[in-house]
N, C-alpha and C positions, 0 to 999 in steps of 0.2 A: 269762442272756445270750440276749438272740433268734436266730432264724434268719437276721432282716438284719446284727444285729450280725454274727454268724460270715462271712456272707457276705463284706460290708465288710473286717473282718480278713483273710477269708485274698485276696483282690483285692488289698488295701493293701501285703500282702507281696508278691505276685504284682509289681505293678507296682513297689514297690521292688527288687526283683533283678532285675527287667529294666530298667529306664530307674536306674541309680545315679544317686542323687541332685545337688542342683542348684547352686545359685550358690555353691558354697564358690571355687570357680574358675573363671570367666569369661574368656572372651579378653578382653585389655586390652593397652594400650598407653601406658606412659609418658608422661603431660605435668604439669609443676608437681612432682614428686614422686609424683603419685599418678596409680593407674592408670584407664585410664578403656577402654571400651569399643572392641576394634577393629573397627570396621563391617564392614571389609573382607577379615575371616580369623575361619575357622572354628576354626582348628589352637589348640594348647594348649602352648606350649614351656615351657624352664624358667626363660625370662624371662618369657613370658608370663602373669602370675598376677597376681589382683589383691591391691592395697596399699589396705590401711583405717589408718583413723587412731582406730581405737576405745579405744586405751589412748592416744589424744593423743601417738604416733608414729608417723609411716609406716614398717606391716609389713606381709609379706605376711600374708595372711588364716590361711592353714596355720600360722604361726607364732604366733599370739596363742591366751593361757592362758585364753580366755572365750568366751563360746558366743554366738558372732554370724554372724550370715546378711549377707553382701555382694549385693545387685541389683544390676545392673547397668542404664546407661540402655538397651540395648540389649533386656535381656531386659523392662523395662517396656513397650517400642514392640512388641516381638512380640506380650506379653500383651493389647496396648491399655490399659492403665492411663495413668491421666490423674493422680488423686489416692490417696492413701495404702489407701484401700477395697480397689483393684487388685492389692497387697503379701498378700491373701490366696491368691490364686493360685498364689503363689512361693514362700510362709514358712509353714509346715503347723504352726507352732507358733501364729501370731497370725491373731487372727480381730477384723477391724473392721465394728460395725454402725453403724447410725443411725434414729433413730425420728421422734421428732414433728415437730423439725427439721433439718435437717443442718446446723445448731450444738449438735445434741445427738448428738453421734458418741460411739462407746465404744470403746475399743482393749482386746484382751487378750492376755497371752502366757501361756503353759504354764496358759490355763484362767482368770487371776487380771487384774482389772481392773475399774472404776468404772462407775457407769451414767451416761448423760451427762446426764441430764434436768434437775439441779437444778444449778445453776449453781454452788453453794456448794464443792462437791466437785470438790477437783483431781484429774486421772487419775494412776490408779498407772502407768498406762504413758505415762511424759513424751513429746512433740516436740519436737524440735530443727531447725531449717531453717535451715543457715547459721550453725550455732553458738548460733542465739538461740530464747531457750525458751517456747514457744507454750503459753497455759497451761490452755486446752481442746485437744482432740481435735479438735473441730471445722473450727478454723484448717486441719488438713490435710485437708479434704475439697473445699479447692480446688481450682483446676488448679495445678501443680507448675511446669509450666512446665519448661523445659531446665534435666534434672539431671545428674551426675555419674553418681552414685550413691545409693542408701537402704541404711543398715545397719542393721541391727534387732537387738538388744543384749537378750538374756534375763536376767532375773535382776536380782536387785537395782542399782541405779549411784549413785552418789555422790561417786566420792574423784576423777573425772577428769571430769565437766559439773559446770556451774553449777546446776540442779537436781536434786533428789533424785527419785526414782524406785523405788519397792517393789517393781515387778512386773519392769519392762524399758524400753527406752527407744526411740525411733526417730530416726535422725540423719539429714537429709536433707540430702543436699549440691549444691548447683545449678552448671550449667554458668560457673566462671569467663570475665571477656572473655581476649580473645586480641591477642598481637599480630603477627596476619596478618587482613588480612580477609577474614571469611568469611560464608556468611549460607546460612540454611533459610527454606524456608517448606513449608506443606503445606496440604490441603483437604482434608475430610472430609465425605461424605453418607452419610445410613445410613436405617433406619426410623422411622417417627416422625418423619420427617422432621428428620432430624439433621442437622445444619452445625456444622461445626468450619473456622474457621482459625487457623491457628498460623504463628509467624513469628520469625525471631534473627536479627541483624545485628550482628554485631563487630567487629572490629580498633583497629589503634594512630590514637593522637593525636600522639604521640612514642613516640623511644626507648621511654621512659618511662612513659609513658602510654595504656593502652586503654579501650574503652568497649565496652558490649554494650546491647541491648535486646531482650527479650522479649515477647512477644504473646503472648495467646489469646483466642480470639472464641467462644463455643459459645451454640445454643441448637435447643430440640427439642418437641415436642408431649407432650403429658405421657401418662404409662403408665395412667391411669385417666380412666375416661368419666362423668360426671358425669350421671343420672339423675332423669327427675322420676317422678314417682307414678307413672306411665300405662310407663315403662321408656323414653322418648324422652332419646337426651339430649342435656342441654343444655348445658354444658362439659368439661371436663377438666382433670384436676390431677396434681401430678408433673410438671410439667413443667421446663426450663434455658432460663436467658437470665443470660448471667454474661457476664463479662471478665477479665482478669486481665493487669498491665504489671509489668514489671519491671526497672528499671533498675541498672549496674552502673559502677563506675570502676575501674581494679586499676592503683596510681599503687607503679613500682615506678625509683625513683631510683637505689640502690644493689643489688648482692647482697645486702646487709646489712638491707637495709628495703624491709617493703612493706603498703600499704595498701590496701583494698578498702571500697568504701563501694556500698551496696545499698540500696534503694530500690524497694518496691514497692506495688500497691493491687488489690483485689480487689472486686468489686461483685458482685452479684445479687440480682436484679426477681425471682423465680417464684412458683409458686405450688406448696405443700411444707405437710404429707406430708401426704395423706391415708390413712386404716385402713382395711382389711375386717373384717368381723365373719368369725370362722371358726368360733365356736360359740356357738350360740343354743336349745339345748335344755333344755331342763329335766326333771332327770333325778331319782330318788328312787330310796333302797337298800332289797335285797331281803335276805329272811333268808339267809345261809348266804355272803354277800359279794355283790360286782357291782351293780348297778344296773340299774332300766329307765327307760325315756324316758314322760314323761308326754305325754298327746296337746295340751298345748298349755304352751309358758313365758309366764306369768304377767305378766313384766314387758315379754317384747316385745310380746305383747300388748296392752298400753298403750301401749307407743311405735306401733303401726301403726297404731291408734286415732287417733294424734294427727299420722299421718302418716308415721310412720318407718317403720324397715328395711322390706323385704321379704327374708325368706330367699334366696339364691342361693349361686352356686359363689364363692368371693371370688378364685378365677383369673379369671373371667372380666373381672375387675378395671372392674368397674360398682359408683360409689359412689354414696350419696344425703347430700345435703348441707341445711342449712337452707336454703331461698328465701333470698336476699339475701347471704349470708354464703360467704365463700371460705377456703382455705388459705392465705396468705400468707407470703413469707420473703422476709423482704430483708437483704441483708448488703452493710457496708462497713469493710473491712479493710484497714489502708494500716502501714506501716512503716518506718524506718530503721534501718540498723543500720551500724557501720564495725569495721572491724578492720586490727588493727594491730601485727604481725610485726617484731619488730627481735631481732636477732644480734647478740651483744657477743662475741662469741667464742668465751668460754667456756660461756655462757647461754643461750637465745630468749628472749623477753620478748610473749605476748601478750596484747591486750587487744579486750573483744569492747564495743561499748558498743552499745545499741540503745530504740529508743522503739516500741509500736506500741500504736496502738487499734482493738480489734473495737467494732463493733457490730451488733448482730443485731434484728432485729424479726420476728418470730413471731405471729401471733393468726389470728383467725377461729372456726369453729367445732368448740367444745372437746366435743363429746356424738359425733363422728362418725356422725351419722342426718339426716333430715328433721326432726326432731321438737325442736324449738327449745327445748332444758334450759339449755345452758353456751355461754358464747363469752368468749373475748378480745376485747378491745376494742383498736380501732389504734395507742393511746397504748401497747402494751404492745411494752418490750423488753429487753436486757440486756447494756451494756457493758462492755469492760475498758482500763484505760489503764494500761499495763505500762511502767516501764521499768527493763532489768536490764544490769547491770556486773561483767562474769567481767575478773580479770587472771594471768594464768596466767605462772606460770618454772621453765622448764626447762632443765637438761644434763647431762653427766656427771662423773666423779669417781671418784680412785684408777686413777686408769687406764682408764677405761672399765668400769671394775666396778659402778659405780653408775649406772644413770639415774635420776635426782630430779628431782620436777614439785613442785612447791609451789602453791596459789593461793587466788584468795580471790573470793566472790562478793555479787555484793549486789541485791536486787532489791525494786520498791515497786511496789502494781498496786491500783488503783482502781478495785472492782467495781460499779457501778448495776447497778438491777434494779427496772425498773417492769411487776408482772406484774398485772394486773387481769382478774377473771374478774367475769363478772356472770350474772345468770338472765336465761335465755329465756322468750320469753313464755308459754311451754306448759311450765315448771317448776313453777310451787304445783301444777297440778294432777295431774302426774305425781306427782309426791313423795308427796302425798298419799295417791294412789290407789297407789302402789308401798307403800306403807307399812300401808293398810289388806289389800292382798293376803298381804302375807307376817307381819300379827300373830297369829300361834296361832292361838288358836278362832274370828277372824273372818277366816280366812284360805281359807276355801269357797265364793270368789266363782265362777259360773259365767263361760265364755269370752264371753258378750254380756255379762255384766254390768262386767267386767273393760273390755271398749271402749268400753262406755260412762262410763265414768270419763272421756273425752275431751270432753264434753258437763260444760257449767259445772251446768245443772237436774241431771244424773244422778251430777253427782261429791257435791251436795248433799245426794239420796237415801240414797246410797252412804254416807256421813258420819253420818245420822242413823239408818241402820241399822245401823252399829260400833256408835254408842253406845248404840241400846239391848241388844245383846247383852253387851256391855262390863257395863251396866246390871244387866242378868239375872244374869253369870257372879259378878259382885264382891259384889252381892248374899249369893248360894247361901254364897259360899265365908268373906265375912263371918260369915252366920248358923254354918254349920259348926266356927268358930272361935270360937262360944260366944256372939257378938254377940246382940241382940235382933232381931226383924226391923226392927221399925222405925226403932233403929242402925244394923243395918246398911243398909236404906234410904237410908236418909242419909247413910252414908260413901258405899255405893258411886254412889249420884246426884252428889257431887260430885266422887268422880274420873271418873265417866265425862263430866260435863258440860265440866270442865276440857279433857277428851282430846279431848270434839269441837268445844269450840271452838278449839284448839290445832290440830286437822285442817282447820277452816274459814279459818283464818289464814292458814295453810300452804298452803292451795290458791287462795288469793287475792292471794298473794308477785304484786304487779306487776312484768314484763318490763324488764329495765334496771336490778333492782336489783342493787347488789353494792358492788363497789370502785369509786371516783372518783378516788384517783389515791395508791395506795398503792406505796411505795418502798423497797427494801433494799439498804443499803450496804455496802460490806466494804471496810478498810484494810487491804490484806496486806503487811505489810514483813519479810523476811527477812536474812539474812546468813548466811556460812559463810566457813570457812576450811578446807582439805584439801590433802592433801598422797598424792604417790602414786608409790612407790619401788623399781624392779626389783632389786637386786642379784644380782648374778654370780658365784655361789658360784665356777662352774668355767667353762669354755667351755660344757658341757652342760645343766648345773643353774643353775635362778633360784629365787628368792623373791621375790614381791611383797607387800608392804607399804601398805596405803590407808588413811588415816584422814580423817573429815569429824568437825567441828562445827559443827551448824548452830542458830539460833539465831531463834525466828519471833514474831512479835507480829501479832494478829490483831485489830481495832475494828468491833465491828459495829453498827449503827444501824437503825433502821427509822421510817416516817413512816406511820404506817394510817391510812386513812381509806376510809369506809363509810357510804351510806347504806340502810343495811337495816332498817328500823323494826320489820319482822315480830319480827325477832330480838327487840327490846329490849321488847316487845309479850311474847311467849313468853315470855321468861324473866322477868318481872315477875309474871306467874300463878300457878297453881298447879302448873302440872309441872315445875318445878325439884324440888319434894319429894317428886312424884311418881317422877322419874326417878331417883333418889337411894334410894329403898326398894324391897329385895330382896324383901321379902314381896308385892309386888303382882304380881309373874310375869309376864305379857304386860302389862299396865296399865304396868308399869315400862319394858320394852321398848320400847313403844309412846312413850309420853311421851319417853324417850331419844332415840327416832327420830325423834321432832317437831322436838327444840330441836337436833338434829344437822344435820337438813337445812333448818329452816328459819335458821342462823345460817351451817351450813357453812363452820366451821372461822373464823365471825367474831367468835366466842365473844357480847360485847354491848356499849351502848354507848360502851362503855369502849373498843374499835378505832376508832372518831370519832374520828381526829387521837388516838390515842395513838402514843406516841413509844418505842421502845425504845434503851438502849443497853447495850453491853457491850465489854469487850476479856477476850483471855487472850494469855500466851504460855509458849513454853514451848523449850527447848533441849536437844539431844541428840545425842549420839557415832552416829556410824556408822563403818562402815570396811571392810574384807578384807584377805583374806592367801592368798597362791596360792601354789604348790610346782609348780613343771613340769619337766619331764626330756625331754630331747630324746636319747632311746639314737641314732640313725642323724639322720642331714639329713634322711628323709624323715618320720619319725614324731616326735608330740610327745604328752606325757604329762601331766593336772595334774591338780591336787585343789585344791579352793578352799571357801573360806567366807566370806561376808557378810553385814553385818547392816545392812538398809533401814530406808530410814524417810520417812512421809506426812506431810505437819504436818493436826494436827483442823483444828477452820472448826467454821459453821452452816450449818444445815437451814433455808433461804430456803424455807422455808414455814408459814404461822402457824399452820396447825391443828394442828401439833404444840405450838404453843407453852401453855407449861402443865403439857404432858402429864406424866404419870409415868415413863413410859417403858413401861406397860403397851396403851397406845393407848386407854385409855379416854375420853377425848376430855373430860376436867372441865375445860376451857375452856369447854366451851358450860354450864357449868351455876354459874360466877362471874364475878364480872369478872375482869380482865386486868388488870395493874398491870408494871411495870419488872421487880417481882423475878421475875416467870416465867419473864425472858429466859432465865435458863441452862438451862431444856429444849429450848433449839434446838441447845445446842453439840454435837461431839462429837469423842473424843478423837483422837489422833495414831495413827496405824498401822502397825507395824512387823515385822519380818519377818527370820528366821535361815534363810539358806539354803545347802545345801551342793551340792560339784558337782563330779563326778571325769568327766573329759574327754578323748578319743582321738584324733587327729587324724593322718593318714595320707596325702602328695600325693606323686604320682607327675606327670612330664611330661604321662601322657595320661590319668589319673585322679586322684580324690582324695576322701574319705571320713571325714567327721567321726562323733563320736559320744558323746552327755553322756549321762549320768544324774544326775539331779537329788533334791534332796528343800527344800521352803520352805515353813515354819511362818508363820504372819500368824496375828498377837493383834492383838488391834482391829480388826480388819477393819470398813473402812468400808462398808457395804452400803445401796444407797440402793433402795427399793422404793415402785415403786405401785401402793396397793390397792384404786384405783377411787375414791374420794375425797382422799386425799391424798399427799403425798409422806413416806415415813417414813424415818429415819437413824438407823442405830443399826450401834453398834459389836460385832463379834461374839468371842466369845472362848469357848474350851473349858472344862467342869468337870470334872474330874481322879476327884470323888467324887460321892454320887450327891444330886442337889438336894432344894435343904429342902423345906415344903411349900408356900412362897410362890417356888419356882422359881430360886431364890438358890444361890450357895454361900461357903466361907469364902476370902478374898482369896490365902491360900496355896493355895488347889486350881487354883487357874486358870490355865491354861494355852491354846496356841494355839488358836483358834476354828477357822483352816480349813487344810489343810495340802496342799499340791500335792505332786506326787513322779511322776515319772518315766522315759522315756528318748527322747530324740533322735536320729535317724538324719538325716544331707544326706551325699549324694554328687555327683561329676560324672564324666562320662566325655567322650574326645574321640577314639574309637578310628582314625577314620582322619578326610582332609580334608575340611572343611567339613558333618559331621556332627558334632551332640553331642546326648546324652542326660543327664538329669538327674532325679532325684528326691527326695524327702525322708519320711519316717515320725515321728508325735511319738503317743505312749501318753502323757498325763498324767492322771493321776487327782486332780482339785481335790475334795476333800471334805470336808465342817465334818465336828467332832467330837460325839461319841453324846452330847454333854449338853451346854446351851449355854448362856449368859448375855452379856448386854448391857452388860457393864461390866470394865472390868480389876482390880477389885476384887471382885466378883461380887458386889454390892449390887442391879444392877437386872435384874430377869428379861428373857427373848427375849420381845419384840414376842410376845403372842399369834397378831399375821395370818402372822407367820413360823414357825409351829408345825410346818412339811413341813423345815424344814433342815435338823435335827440325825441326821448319819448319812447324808445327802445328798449329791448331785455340785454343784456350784456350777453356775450358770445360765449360760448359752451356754460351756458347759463342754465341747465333745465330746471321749471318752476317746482317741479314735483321730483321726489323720489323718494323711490322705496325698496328696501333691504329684509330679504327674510332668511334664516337659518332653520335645520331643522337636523339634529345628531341622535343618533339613537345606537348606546352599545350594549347589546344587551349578554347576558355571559351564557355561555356554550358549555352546557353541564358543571360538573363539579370537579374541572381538571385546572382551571383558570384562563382558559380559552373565552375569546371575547369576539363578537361580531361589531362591524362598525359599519353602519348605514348613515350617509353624510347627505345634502341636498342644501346651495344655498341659491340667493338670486337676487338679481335689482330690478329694479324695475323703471325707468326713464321717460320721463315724457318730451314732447319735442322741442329742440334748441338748436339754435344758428352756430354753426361751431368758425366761422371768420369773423374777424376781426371789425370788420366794413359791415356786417351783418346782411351784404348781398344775398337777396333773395335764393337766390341756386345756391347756398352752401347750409341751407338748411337741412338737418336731422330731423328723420318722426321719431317718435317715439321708439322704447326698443326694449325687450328683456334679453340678460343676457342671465344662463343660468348654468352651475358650476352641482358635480354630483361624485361622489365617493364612496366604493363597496369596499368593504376586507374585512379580514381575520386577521387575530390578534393573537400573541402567545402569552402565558403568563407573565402577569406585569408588563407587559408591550415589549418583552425583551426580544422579541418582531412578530414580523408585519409585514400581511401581501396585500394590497390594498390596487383595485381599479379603480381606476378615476379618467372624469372629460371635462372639458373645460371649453363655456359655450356651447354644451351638449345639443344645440337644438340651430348650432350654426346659424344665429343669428348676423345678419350683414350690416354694418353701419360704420361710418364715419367718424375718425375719430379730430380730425383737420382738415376742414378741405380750404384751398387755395387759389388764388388766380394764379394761372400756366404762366410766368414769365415770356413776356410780350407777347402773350396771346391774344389781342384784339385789337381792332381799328384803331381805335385812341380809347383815353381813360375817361370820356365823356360819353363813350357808348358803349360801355362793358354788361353793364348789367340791367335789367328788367326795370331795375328799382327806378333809373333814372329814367323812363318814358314819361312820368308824371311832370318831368322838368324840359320836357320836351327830346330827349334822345328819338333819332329817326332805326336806332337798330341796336339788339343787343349781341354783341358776339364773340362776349370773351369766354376763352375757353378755361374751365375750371376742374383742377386738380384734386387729390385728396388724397391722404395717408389713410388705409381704411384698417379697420381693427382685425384683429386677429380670428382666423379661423375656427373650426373644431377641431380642440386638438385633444387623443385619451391615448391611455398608454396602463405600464403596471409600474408599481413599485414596492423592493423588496428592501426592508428596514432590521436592520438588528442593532442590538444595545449590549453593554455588558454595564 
């Protein structure tokens, strides 16, 4: 444990016994049944507590057997959170990033969650917005728009939503219409030249009948400066231009019956995300451990050659970009959904029905540098057309001894996926020249000879001096092996002639070649049925009871097409059988590296309009069962267990397709035919978790407290390692693995297991002051010996060889959340002051996937602060505010640079222990956002 670590921990403590923790209880105030935000009172009575609906009944918060965090809309607007990202601030258990798009968001709780990159892969941690289930992360990195409330729901969920859920869940509840009119608006400037408006208008049409409408306007100049060679720059990227409407109806004829019908649409133009490099050294191991830096890396090298990076701070947030090509993201999200409330007496009866389509478009350039390797092309994007039907019934029975929910769900979602990558025109000879750098013995290019590789005469030279030491080496090592000379002359003249013309190919890949307009589709159709049942031993003692069946069918399809001639060129020669033979050492390597990058993952001409298809399905129990004891009204007690569950899918990316599950990539060394499809699938992912629970609310305080432990077998882990997207299921070996890294089906047990404790409090000790904090210790860690299968047939991914015995990736063991609101009132006119201050606190975590040493995070506070005046009853508000006030710098993804390094056996530090002679992949990162303050002007009627 470091010196930051200990730091961070005893701080963490520090701060939680002074600020007790936070949203377990909010001041609120009754409307509809559920409680919502009282703007206008600090105080905390004992009606004043909030009411969540997380067990699909309104209770207070203190009273539910589950470990959930209530926000309030209130405590949102202090933070300045806009969308779900914001909920870190508040929730020290979840942590939401986003990397290459923000439709590639990733949620986690207690450490455990999906990477959002490959579209195939549902999140273990669901959204919910209004009851209806958003089936990316993504979706909530919109504006939110006027909510209620956010509940965030730990631990597995199933037997009370309509989808399933392994890690936790997020329920976002938006402000109902009213029937009184009323209406907000607000304006916002900040740095960056930010603009915000935002705006709500409600009330009745009838008795019966209200209406609302929401608004949000935003846009801002982007967090990075865009640089040419010379450091001038020439645009900017990061940057917001969104909108967001939202329309509502709440048609309520009887007590007995009530309908809500919503409606909303989401758009954004920007331009999103660009990377900094944060390590660029190239570094080689010394005897006795540790490493030193070599006076130059090899591959950036080449890229500066060819015009790329130049070293810098990556705060200083100056990117370089290829001439021509931009970041782009564009997003249009639109929705319906209704619901529909009926009271039979004895019963409720609801039903949630809704339709919506994302679409996202994403491209530009995919190499993040100057140096023109990879880009998307504008055709590339990836849609969902969802529509999902929860009916839900509930009441009670025997007297009120039993509450029973019954229901059932159904849901069909239609995924496109048009992702096309192609080469930059300064690709062959990059590849090339990165290839001849890092082959063994012809790997002692000097740093001019190395730039000139950027020169088509020099990269030539270059080429015909591999091959004849190639020439020389294959010779020697021939004749040694018993050969004649003038055998082995002749073997080794044609594999080296092979290799250089295979290097000459490769370095001649014309710009523009790639995908033409290659397609993946996915039919997800689900159903379930669950049922979820309190009974009432005593007035003190319950049992809960949950059971789900769920039931999934999955169709997948793909349309490949490619024009890459290189490829079908290459693998027609002779380095197929060169790349295939262990005895030729670097020749083998070498040739491997040719048909790898020169096909890149397009295997041959057999992706020309090949077509795949596939389906699987598959069905399975989930459920819980809780025990809670409430000894006094103020305290409650429980012990629980559930068992999760993910439904598999594919890995919507081809260059796995083929594979073994070793990553050896023998797609690029046959054709491609239908039956490969099943190396994209992967299986379902499930998870045993248990959870004993304390919960303690007083008038002016209140203090929860879980400890947890959640086993996940199959863990889905989506990782990228610089060339391609790889999925693989993770699971534990019990005994100690064969020699082909296997075990027997009966050893295998949990691949990663999370465990352990939860602290939220609140305090309200006197009026219009409150204090709040939270503390989460979780330790997410795979087990000392791993395997890729639930049968333990197929070994761990070689690039994943740093997991086993590991913290899981954006994992951090510690965190801690504190709040601190003070409004105190400004004479006796009704003028109010608002003094806001809140913060996390992080200790250090590996935020890649590969948990490669250089994509490590230290520790980090990030701290968020709010001034203003208030007018009677808040009918407005000038409020400053900063966010990150103290510009803290860190990492929220870092990545390896695609095809940034010698080969994938000498990328990173980690593997010198396995004998790597150099480490020199160049690593990327999305980094978190800067200090951003600004005013804003709020009125109400």
């Amino acid at each position: 444990m470091t010196k930051k670590t200990l730091w961070l921990i005893s701080v963490g403590a520090a701060a939680f016994a002074i600020n007790a923790p936070t949203y377990a209880q909010a001041p609120a105030s009754t409307q509809d049944g559920v409680a919502t935000p009282d703007q206008a009172s600090g105080t905390l009575d004992d009606t004043n507590v909030i009411i969540v609906t997380a067990t699909r009944r309104a209770s207070p918060l203190s009273d539910v057997p589950i470990a959930v965090s209530a926000i309030t809309a209130q405590s949102l607007q202090d933070s300045g959170g806009n969308d779900i990202r914001s909920l870190n601030q508040v929730a020290p258990s979840l942590l939401v990033s986003s990397t290459g798009t923000e439709a590639n968001a990733s949620a986690r709780i207690r450490g455990i969650g999906t990477v959002g990159d490959n579209p195939g892969l549902e999140s273990s941690v669901a959204v919910f917005i209004d009851g209806v289930y958003r089936s990316r992360t993504g979706a909530g990195l919109s504006d939110l728009g006027e909510i209620e409330r956010v509940e965030v729901l730990r631990g597995p969920q199933g037997t009370l939503f309509g989808r399933n859920a392994s890690a936790g869940l997020l329920n976002i509840v938006s402000k109902a219409p009213e029937f009184k009119l009323a209406g907000k608006a607000e304006i916002t400037y900040g740095n960056y030249d930010y603009w915000r408006l935002s705006g709500r208008i409600t009330g009745p049409i009838s008795d019966s009948l209200a209406l609302s409408l929401d608004g949000v306007w935003s846009k801002r100049d982007g967090f990075y400066g865009i640089v040419d060679a010379t450091g001038g720059k020439t645009g900017e990227t990061n940057d917001r231009d969104r909108y967001f409407l939202r329309g509502q109806m709440l048609f309520e004829p009887s007590d007995a019956l009530s309908f809500r019908l919503i409606g909303d649409y989401t758009n954004r133009d920007e331009s999103c995300c660009g990377a900094a490099y944060i390590e660029t050294r190239e570094r080689r191991p010394v005897a006795g451990g540790g490493y030193t830096t070599a006076p130059f890396n090899r591959i950036l090298t080449i890229l500066q050659a060819q015009g790329g990076p130049v070293p810098a701070d990556p705060y200083d947030r100056n990117l370089s970009i290829t001439p021509g090509r931009d970041y782009v993201s564009k997003l249009k999200d639109w929705g319906v959904s209704g619901e529909l409330n009926y009271d039979f007496g004895g019963a409720k009866l609801t039903s949630i029905t809704a339709y919506r389509d994302y679409k996202s478009q994403d491209y530009g350039d995919y190499d993040y540098n100057r140096a023109d390797l990879l880009y998307r092309d504008p055709g590339t994007f990836r849609q969902f057309k969802t529509f999902t039907q929860e009916l839900r019934l509930q009441g009670t029975a025997f007297s009120d001894r039993l509450d029973w929910l019954v229901g059932g769900y159904f849901a069909n979602e239609k995924l496109t996926l048009r992702d096309n990558i192609r080469f930059g025109a300064d690709y062959g000879r990059f590849a090339a020249c990165r290839l001849m750098a890092g082959a063994g013995a012809t790997s002692n290019f000097t740093q001019p000879q190395l730039a000139a590789c950027a020169n088509g005469a020099a990269t030539g030279a270059l080429i015909t001096g591999t091959q004849g030491q190639l020439n020389a080496g294959l010779t020697q090592a021939f004749i040694n092996a018993g050969l004649s000379p003038a055998v082995a002359a002749g073997q080794a003249g044609a594999i080296s002639t092979g290799l250089g013309n295979g290097l000459r190919a490769l370095a001649a890949i014309p710009g523009g070649t790639g995908d033409t307009d290659s397609r993946y589709y996915q039919d997800s159709r689900n159903w379930a049925l669950f049922t979820h049942n309190i009974i009432h031993l005593t007035d003190r003692l319950d049992v809960t009871l949950g059971l789900r069946y769920t039931r999934e069918r999955k169709k997948f399809s793909a349309d490949l097409n490619n024009n890459n001639a290189t490829c079908a060129a290459l693998q027609s020669g002779a380095l197929r059988s060169i790349a295939t033979n262990p005895a030729l050492g670097s020749a083998q390597a070498l040739a491997g590296g040719i048909l790898t990058l020169g096909c890149l993952g397009n295997a041959s001409t057999t992706l020309n309009a090949l077509d795949l298809n596939d389906r699987i399905s598959d069905g399975e129990f989930s459920g819980t069962g809780v025990l809670s004891w409430k000894p006094t009204n103020a305290v409650l007690l429980y012990g629980s267990y559930s068992r999760g569950y993910k439904a598999g899918g594919y890995n919507l990316d081809r260059f796995q397709l083929g594979s073994t599950g070793l990553n050896a990539i023998p797609a690029v060394f046959s054709p491609r035919t239908n039956a490969d499809v099943t190396s994209l699938r992967f299986a379902a992912e499930q998870v045993d978790a248990f959870e004993l629970g304390f919960k303690y609310s007083q008038p002016k305080w209140g203090v929860n407290i879980a400890a947890f432990r959640q086993e996940f077998s199959d863990f889905q882990l989506n990782t990228f390692n610089g060339t391609s997207f790889i999925v693989q299921n993770i699971n534990g070996c019990d005994s100690a693995l064969t020699a082909t890294r296997t075990c027997a089906s009966g050893d295998v047990g949990p691949g990663l297991i999370t465990q352990g404790v939860e602290l939220e409090a609140s305090a309200t000790p006197v009026r219009n002051f409150r204090v709040t904090g939270g503390l989460t210790y979780a330790r997410a860690k795979f087990a000392n010996r791993l395997v890729g299968s639930g049968d333990g047939a197929v070994p761990l991914d070689p690039a994943l060889f740093l997991l086993p015995g590991s913290i899981n990736s954006n994992a951090p063991q510690l965190v801690t959340t504190a709040s601190l609101s003070f409004t105190p009132e400004l004479g006796s006119s009704g003028l109010s002051a608002l003094f806001y201050v809140d913060g996390r606190l992080t200790s250090d975590y590996n935020t890649g996937s590969d948990l490669f040493p250089e994509k490590r995070q230290d520790g980090f506070a990030v701290v968020n602060a709010r001034v203003g005046i208030r007018g009677k009853d808040q009918r407005w508000a000038v409020e400053f505010w900063g966010q990150n006030i103290f510009n803290q710098d860190y990492t929220q993804v870092a990545f390896s640079s695609p095809l940034q390094s010698s080969s994938p056996a000498t990328s990173t530090t980690g593997q010198f222990a396995q004998g790597a002679p150099m480490a020199n992949q160049l690593i990327s990162a999305y980094l978190a956002e800067p200090r951003t303050y600004g005013v804003t002007l709020r009125g109400s009627f």
